[in-house]
N, C-alpha and C positions, 0 to 999 in steps of 0.2 A: 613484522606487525601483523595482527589478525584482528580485520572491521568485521563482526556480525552484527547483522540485524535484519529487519524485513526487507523484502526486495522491496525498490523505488526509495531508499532513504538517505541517498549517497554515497555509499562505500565506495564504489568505482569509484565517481565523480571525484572522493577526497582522497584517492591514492594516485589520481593524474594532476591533482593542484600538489598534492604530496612531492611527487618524482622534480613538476616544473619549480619548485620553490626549493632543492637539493640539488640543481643541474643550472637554474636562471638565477646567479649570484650575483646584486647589484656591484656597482663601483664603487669608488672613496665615493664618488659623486651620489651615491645612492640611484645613479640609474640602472633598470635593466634591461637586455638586450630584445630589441622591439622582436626581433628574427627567430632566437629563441623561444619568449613567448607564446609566440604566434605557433612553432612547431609543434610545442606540447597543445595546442588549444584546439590545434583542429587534425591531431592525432597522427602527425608524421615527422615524431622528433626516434632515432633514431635509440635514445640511448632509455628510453621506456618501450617494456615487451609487454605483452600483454598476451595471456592466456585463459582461453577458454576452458577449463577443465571439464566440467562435461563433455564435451566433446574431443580434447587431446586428456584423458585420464588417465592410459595406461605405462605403463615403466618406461618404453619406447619414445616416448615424449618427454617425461624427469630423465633419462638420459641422453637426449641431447641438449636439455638444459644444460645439466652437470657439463657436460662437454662446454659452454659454450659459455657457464659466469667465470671462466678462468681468461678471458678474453677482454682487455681492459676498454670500457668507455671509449664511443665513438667521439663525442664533444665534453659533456662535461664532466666532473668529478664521480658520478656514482653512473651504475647500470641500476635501472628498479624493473624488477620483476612485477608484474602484476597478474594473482592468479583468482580468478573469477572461479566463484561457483568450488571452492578448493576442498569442498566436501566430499564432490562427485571422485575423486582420486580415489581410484583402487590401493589396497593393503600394498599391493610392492610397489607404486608409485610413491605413496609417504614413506616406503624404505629406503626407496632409494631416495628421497628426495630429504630426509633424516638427517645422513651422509652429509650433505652440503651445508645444513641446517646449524649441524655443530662445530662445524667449523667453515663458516662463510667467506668468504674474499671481502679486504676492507672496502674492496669498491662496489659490492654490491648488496644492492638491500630488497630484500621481497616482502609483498604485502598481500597477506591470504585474505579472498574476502569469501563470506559465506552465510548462505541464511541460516543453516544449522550446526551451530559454534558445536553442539554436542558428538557432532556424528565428526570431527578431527581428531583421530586419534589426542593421546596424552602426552607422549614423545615429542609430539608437534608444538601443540597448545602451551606446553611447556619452555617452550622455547621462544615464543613469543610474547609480544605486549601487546593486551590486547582491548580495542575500543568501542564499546558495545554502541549502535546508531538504534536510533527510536524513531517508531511512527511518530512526524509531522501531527500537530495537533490543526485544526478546521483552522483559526484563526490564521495561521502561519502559509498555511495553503490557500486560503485565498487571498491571503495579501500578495502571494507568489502569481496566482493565480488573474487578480488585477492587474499587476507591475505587468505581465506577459501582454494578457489582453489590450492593456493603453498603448502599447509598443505596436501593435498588430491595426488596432484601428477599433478594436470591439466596441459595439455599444452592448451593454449588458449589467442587468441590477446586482447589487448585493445578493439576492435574491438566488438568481441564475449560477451566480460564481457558488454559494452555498452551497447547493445542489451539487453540481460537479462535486466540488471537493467531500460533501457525504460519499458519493460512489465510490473513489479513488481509498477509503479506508486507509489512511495516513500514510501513501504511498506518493510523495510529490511528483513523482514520473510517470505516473498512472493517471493524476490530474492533469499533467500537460498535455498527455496523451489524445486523452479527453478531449480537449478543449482543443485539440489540431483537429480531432475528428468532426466537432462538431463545425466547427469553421468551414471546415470541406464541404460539409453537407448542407448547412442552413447560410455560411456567409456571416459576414459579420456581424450581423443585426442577429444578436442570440436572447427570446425569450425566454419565460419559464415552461409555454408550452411546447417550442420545438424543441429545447433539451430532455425533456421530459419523455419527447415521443422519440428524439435521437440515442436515450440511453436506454431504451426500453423499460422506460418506468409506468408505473401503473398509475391513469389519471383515473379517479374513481371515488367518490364520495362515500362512496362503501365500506372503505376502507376505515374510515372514522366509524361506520357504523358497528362494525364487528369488531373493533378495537374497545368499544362502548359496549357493547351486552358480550362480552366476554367476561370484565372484571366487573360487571353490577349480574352477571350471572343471567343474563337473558334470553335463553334458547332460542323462541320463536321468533326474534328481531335479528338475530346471528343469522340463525337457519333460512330466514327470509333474503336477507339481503346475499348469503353465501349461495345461493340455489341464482339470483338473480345476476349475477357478476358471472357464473357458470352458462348459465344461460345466453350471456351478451358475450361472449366469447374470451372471456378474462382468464389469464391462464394464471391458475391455481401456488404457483410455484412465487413469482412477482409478487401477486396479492398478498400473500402472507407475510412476504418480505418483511410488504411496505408496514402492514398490521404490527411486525415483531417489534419495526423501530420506532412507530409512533409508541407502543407501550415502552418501549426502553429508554424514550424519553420521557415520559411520565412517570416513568421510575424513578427516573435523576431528580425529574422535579419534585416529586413528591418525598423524597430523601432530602432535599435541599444542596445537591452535589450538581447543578444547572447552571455551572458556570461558564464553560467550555461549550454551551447547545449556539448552535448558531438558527435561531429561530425567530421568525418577528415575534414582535409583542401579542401581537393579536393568535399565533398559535401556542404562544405558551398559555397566556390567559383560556383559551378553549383547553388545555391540556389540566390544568389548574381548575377548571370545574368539572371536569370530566374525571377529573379523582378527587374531589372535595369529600365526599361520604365512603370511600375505597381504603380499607386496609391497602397497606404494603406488603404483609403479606400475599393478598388474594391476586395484585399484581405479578410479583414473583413466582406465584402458579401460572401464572396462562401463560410467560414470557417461556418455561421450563415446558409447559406441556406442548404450546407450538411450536418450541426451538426444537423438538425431536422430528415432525414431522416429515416423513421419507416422501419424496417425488420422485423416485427414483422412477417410477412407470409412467401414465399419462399425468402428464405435468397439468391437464384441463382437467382431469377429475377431482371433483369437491368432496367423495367423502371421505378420505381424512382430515379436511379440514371439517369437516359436520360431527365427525367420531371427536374428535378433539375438542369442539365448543360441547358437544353433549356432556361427554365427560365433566368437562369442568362444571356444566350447571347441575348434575346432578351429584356432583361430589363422588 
């Protein structure tokens, strides 16, 4: 089998439910084995391997494999391979690992997972079935995201959980991640302003302002407020972030494709008058010209963010 997809979207995760639902066979009675279960669950069931590839990639590690699927299952019916990251394998690691591929042992099944399906050789990919995982959409990740948090104790709005799961970019493992951190650091009681200042997000009313004379074309209210956020110590790189996604919601909206935004009422309606007189065009320029913008230097320097609103107001 070969799972690609982005990391955090469960490949791993559904190749150890994979191996435990090929190894934990109910009875006539439809029960399964509490004990078994329990080994695949908290990762010391014997007859699932698990490989790091990035870090064991070379030949010297596919042949002590080789060596070692010709060796029948400690407990139950199959041995499952599992090889994480199975891009990072060097050229003579997939040759030797080919070898085994084409002709596998009935009791053993391997499951390559990888964020980039492109970079496995053809040999390989060819040889498997393969099940492409998708970014998690908001809705889906914060409802994972509540289910956790009521388990935990959290007090925390719609709001808060929204937030988080913007960050994580359709990574459910990068949300929960999230949300262990913030727990650590603010405690159960999670606002929208201590996430806010725990994920290093930019709280700044400015934001809307230069998101505002950018697409109505307004130098001196841009340049005002970008000189002012520079000033107050607002690091350049964040700001724009925030600036890229509020127009990229305004994009959605204004296309009518605002289905998926998890935003209250009251910021879509400010989004909703803040492009009432705005081509869509003139959005998909500033979304294109700030999306280049390099911080590669000081991240607190504002003139390319000044070169870039210039630009745009003067065509």
């Amino acid at each position: 089998y070969l799972f690609s997809g982005p990391r955090g979207t469960g490949k791993t995760s559904t190749g150890r439910i994979l191996a435990k639902a090929l190894n934990c066979r109910p009875d006539i009675a439809g029960n399964v084995d509490a004990e078994c279960e329990n080994a695949y669950d908290e990762g010391r069931a014997f007859d699932l391997i698990e490989m790091d590839a990035a870090s064991n990639r070379g030949i010297d590690e596919i042949r002590d494999l080789r060596e070692n699927v010709g060796y029948a299952p400690a407990i139950g019916p199959y041995k499952v391979y599992l090889i994480d990251e199975a891009h990072m394998l060097t050229d003579a690691a997939f040759n030797a690992l080919l070898k085994t591929l084409e002709e596998p042992p009935p009791h053993v099944i391997f499951i390559l997972a990888t964020t980039e399906p492109h970079r496995i050789p053809a040999t390989i990919s060819s040889r498997c079935q393969r099940f492409d995982f998708r970014r998690h959409t908001l809705p889906i990740i914060i409802g994972r995201l509540k289910l956790v948090g009521d388990r935990e104790g959290v007090k925390a709005t719609d709001e808060v959980y929204g937030l988080i799961a913007r960050q994580a970019t359709g990574s459910l493992r990068d949300a929960e991640n999230l949300l262990d951190q913030l727990i650590a650091y603010h405690g159960t009681q999670l606002t929208i302003e201590n996430v806010r200042l725990g994920l290093g997000l930019v709280i700044d009313a400015r934001v809307e302002v230069v998101a505002r004379a950018a697409i109505h074309r307004e130098l001196a209210a841009g340049l005002t407020a970008i000189t002012a956020a520079r000033d107050d110590g607002i690091s350049m790189k964040p700001f724009v972030h925030e600036v890229i996604y509020m127009l990229r919601n305004a994009l959605l909206i204004k296309a009518g494709a605002d289905n998926q935004l998890a935003l209250t009422r009251d910021e879509i309606d400010d989004l909703v008058e803040m492009t009432s007189d705005v081509r869509t065009q003139d959005i998909v320029t500033t979304l294109s010209v700030f999306g280049k913008l390099d911080f590669s230097g000081d991240a607190y320097d504002s003139l390319p963010v000044e070169i870039a609103l210039a630009e745009l107001c003067t065509g």
